[in-house]
C-alpha positions as CSV (number, residue, x, y, z in Angstrom):
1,X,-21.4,11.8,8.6
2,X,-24.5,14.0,6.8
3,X,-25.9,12.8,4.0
4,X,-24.4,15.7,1.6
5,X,-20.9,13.7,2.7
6,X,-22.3,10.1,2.5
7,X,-23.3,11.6,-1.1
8,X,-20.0,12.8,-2.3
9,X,-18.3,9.9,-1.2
10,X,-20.2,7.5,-3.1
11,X,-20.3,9.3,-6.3
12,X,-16.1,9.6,-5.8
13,X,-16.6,5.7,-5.3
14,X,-18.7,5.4,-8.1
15,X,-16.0,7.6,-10.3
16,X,-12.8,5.6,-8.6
17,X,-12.7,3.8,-11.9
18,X,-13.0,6.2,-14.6
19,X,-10.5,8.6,-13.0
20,X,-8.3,5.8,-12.5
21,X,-8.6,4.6,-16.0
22,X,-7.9,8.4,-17.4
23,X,-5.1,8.7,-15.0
24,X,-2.7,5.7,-16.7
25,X,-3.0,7.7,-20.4
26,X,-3.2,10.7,-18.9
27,X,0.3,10.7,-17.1
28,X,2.1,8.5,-20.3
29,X,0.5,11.3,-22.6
30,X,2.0,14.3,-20.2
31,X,5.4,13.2,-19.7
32,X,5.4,12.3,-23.5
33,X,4.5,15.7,-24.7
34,X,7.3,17.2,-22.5
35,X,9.6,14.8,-24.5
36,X,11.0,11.8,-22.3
37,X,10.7,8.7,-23.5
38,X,9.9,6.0,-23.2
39,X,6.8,7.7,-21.7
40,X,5.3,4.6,-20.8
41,X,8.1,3.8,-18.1
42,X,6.3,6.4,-15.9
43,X,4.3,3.5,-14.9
44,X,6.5,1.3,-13.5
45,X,9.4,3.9,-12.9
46,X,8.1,7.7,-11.4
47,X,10.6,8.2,-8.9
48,X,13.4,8.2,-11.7
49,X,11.4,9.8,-14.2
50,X,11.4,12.8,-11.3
51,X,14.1,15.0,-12.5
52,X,13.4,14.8,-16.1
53,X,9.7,16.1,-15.2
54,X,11.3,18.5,-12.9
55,X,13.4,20.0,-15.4
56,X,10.8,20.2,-18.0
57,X,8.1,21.6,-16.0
58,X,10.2,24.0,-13.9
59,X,9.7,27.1,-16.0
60,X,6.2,26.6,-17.7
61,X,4.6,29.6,-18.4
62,X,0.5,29.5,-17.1
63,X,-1.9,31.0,-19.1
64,X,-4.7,31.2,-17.7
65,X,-7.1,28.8,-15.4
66,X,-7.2,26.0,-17.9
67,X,-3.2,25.7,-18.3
68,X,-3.7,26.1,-14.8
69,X,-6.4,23.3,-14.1
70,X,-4.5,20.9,-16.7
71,X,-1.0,21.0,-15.7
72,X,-2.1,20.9,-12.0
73,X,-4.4,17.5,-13.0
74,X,-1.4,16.2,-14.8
75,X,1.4,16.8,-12.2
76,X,-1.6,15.7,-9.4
77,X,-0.9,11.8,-11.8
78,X,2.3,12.1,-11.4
79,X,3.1,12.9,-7.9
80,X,0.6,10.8,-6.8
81,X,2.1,7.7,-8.7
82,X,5.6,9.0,-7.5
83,X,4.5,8.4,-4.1
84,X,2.6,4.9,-4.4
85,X,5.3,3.4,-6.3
86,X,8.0,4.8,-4.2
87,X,6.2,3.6,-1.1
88,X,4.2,1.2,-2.5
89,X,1.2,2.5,-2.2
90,X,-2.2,2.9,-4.1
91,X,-4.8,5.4,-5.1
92,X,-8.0,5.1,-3.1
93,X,-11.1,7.1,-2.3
94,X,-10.4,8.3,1.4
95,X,-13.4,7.5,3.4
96,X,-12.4,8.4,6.7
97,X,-15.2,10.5,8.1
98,X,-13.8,14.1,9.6
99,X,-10.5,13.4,7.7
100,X,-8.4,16.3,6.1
101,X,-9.2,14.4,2.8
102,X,-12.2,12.7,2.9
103,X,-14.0,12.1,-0.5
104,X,-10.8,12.6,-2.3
105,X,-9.0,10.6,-4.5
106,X,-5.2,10.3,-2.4
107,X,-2.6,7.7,-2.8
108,X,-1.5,5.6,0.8
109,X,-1.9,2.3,2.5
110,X,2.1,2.5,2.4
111,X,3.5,-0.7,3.0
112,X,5.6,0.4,5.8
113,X,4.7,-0.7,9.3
114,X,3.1,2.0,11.3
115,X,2.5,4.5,8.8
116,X,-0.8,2.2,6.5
117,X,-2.6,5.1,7.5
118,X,-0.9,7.8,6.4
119,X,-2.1,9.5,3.3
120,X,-1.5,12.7,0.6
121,X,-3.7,14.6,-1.8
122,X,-1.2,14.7,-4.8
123,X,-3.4,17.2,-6.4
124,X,-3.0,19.5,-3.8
125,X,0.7,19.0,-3.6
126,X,0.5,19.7,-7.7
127,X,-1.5,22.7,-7.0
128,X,1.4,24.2,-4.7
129,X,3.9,23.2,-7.2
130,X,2.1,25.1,-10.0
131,X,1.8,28.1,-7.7
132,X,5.5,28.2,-7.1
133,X,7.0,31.1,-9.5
134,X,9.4,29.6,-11.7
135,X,11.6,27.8,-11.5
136,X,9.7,25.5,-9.7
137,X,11.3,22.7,-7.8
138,X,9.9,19.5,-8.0
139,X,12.7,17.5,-6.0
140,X,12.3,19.9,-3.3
141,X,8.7,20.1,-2.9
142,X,8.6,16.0,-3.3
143,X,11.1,15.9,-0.3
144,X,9.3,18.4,2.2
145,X,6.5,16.4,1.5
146,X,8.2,13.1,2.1
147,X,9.4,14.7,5.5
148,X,6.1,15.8,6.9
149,X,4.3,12.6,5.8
150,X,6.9,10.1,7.5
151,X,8.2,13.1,10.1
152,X,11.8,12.4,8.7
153,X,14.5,14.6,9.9
């Protein structure tokens, strides 16, 4: 590892818990503003809350980088919390040197047998699912992704 990586990872360690802490009102204030309720179930209930975001999302119109850049962040908290309560899971700083995602925050340690190791950038499944033209599909995205992760058929 250089030292420009040993840097970055420990200021994303040293972050973990502010991005963490803005994630939680974060998500609850997103899938608020696109009008399901209660918002707060998010938390405890993604994977059901996924065609109601679906729906609502699936024909946003982008603006400009900064719709861009907040909708991507916002969808980023919520696939990422689809996926570690689905799987039961948590976000983490991935520190696995040479790693597709090191020094990123990702959501794994899936309590499955075999498969602790696996792990997923949610922002950059968010960032594909805001560059789909609409109308996006969330269910479909979340799925191939679920597919190549476990290598379901």
């Amino acid at each position: 590892m250089t030292s420009e990586e040993l840097l970055l990872l420990q200021k994303r360690q040293r972050d973990f818990s502010d991005f963490y802490e803005e994630l939680i009102p974060a998500l609850v204030d997103f899938v608020g503003r696109l009008g399901i309720q209660p918002a707060h179930e998010v938390l405890k209930h993604a994977a059901q809350f996924e065609p109601y975001v679906s729906q609502a999302t699936a024909d946003f119109v982008i603006e400009g980088e900064d719709d861009r850049t907040w909708l991507v962040a916002r969808m980023g908290y919520f696939i990422g919390e689809y996926f570690a309560q689905k799987y039961s899971g948590c976000w983490y700083v991935n520190d696995i040197p040479n790693s597709r995602y090191f020094a990123r925050f990702v959501v794994g340690k899936f309590d499955i047998p075999s498969q602790r190791a696996l792990m997923l950038d949610p922002f950059e499944v968010a960032a594909a699912y805001v560059a789909e033209p609409a109308p996006r599909a969330l269910g479909k995205l979340l799925a191939e992704v679920e597919r190549e992760l476990f290598k379901l058929r």
